[in-house]
C-alpha positions as CSV (number, residue, x, y, z in Angstrom):
1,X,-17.1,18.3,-22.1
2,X,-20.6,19.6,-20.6
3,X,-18.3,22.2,-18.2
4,X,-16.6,23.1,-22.1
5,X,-20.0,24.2,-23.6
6,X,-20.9,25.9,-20.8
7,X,-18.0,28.1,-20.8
8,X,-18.5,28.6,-24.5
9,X,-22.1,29.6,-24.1
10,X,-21.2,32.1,-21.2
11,X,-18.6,33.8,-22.4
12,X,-19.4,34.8,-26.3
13,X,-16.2,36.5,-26.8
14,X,-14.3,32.9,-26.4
15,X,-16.4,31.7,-29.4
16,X,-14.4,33.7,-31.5
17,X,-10.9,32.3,-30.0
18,X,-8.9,29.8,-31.1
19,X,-5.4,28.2,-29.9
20,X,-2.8,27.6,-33.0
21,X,0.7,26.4,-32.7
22,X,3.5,28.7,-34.3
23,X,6.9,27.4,-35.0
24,X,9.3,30.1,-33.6
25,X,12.9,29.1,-33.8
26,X,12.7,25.2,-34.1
27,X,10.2,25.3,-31.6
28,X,6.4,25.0,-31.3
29,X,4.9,28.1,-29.2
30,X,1.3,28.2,-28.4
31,X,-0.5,31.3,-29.1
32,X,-4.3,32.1,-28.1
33,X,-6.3,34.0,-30.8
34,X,-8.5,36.0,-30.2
35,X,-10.3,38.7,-33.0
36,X,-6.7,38.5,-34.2
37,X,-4.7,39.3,-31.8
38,X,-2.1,37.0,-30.6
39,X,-1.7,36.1,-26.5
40,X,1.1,33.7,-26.1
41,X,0.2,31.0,-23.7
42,X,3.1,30.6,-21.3
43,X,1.2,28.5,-18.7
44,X,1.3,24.4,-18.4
45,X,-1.5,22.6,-17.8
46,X,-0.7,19.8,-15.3
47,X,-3.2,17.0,-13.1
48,X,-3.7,17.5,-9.7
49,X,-1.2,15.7,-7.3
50,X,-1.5,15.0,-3.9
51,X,2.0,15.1,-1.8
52,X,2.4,11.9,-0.2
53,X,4.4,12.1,3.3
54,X,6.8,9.8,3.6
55,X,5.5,7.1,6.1
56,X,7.5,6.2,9.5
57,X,6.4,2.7,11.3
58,X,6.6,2.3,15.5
59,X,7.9,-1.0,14.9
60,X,9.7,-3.5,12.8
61,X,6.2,-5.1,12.4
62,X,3.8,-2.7,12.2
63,X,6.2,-2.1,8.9
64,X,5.4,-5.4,7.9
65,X,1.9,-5.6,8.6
66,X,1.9,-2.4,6.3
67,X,3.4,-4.2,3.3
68,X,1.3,-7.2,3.7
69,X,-1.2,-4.8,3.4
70,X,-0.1,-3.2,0.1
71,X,0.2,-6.5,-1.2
72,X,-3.3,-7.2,-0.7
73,X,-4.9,-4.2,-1.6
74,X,-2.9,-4.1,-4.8
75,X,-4.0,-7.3,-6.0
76,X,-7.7,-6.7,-5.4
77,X,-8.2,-3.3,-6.2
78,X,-8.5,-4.2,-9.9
79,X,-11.5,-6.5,-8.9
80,X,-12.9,-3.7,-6.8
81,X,-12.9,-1.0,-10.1
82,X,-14.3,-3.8,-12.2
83,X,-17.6,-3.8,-10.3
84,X,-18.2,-0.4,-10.0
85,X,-17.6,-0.3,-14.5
86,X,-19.4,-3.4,-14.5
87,X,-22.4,-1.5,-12.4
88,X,-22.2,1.8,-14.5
89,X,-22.8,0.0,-17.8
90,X,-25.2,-2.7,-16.1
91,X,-27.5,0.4,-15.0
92,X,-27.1,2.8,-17.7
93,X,-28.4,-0.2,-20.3
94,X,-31.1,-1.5,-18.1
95,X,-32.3,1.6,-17.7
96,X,-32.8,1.7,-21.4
97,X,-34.9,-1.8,-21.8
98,X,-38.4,-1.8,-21.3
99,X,-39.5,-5.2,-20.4
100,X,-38.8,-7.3,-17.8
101,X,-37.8,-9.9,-19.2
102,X,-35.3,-7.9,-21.2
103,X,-33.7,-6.2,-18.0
104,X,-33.6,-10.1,-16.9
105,X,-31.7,-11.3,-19.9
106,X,-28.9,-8.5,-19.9
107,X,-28.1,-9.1,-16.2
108,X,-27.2,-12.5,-16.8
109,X,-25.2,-11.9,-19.1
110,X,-23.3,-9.6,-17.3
111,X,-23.2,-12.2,-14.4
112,X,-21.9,-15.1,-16.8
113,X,-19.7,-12.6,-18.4
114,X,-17.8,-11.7,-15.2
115,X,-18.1,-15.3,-13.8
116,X,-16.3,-16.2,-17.0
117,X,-13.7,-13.9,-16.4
118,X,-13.0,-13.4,-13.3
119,X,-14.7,-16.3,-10.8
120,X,-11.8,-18.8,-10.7
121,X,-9.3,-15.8,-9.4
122,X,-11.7,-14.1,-7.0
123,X,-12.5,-17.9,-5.0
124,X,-8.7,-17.8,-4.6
125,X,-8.9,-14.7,-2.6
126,X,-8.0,-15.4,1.7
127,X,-10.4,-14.0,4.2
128,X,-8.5,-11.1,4.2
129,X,-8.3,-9.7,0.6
130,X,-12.0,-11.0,0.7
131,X,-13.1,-8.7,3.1
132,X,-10.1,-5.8,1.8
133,X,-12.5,-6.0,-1.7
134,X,-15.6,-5.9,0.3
135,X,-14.6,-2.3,1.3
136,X,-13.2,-1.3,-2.1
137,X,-15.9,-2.2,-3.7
138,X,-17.8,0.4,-1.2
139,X,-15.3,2.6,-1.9
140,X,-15.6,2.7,-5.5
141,X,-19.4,2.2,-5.6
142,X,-20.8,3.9,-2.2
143,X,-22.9,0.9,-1.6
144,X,-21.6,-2.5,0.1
145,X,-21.4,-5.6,-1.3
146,X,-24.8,-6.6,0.6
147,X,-26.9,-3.3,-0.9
148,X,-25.8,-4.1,-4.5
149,X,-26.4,-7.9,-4.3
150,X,-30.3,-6.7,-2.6
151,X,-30.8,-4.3,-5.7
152,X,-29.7,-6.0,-8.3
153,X,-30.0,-9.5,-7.3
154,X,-31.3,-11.3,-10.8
155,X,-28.0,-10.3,-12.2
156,X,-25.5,-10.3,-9.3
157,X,-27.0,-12.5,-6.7
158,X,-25.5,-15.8,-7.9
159,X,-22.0,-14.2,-8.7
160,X,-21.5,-12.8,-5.3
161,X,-22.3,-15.6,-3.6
162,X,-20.5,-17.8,-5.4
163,X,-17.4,-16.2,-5.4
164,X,-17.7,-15.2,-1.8
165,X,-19.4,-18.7,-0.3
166,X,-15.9,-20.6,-0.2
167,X,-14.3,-17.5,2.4
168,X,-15.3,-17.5,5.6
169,X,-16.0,-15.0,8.3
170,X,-16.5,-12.0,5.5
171,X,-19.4,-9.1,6.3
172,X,-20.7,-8.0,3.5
173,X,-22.2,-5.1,4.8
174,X,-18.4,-3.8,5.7
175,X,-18.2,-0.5,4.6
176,X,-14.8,1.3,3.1
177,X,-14.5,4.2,6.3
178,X,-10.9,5.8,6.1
179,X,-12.1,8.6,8.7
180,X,-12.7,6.7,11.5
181,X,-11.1,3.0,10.8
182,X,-6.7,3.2,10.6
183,X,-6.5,0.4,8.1
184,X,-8.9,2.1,5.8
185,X,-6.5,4.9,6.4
186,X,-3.8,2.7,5.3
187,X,-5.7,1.4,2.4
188,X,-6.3,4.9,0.9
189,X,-2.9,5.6,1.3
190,X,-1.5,2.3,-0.6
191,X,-3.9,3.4,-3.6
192,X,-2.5,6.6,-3.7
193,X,1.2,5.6,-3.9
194,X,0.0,3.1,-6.5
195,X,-1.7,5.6,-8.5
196,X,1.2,7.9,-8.9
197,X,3.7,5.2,-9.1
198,X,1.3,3.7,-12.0
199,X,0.8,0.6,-10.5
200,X,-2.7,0.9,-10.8
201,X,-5.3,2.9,-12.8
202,X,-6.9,5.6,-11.0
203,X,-10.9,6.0,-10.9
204,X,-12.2,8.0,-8.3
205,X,-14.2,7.2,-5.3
206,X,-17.8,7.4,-4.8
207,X,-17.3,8.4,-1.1
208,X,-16.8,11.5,0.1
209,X,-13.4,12.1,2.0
210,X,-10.3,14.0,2.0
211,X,-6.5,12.5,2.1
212,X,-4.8,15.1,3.5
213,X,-7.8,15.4,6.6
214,X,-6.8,11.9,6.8
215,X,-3.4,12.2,7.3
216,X,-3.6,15.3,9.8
217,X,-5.5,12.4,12.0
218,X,-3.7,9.4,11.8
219,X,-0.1,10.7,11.4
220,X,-0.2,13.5,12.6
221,X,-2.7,13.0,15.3
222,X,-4.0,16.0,14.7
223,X,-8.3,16.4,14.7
224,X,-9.7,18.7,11.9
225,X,-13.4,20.3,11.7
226,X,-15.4,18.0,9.1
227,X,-16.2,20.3,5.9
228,X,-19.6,21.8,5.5
């Protein structure tokens, strides 16, 4: 919306246009107005979607290590896009509470909140999709599990912990890292499918990478020149 005022403010002439539907022959044309003449719009506005190769395994079980993958990352990926909401709305109200005490108060309710909700499915988690969240929830946030738990650690201390306590062997400094680890890779590209195939909601990473440099790499083997 910010990008929209912008574009109105630049361009004055555009203040004075407007878009109106005409019916033309039992069907709805869209015309562009502008200091009364008519434009008709003939162009379709469609989202941005990324071609997905189709993918081709060395082996009988590398194929299934692949889907025991997707199952994982599926599952947890919801848990993963929770945090990073959860951390949008825990900082953007903190930051407007004055006292202490009042920043103190909000967290934990956030914490029992969440515990509420979701603590008895996330101790259920293996070591695996344990550590598989870890990385999503860099991936979604750009800071690990560890970082978040140091900086906000009156709200989220006890809930990470708790829910992470009863799997063993899990870093929570593991970082989401697609460029230079395959199963990241792999990971990305089981979101991706999901996303287009709706199987799960899409919400953008907070870590810079790009698919399709991805794929050159690790199917393709081919090496590309990081961006400036």
């Amino acid at each position: 919306m910010k990008l929209i005022k912008y574009i109105f403010l630049l361009c004055p002439v555009i203040l004075m246009a407007q878009i109106e539907p005409v019916e033309e022959d039992s069907t709805v044309v869209e015309y562009i107005l502008i200091e009364g003449d008519s434009i008709p719009k003939t162009a379709i506005d469609l989202n941005e979607v990324l071609l997905l190769q189709k993918l081709k395994f060395d082996s009988k079980e590398d194929r299934i290590t692949y889907l025991i993958l997707k199952r994982k990352t599926i599952k947890v990926y919801p848990y993963a896009k929770l945090a990073a909401e959860r951390l949008t709305t825990l900082k953007e109200r903190l930051e407007t509470l004055e006292s202490r005490r009042a920043k103190k108060r909000y967290a934990k309710l956030i914490q029992k909140y969440i515990e509420e909700e979701f603590s008895a499915e996330l101790k259920k988690l293996t070591r695996t999709e344990g550590q598989i969240l870890v990385k999503l929830i860099h991936r979604q946030t750009g800071k690990t599990t560890f970082q978040l738990i140091k900086e906000l650690r009156n709200g989220w201390r006890a809930f990470w912990f708790n829910t992470t306590a009863s799997v063993f062997d899990i870093s929570l400094k593991r970082e989401f890292d697609p460029i230079n680890v395959k199963e990241d890779f792999l990971i990305e590209d089981i979101l991706e499918r999901a996303f287009q195939d709706g199987k799960l909601d899409r919400q953008e990473p907070a870590i810079d990478f790009d698919y399709y440099d991805l794929t050159d790499k690790w199917l393709h083997n081919k090496t590309t020149e990081p961006k400036q």
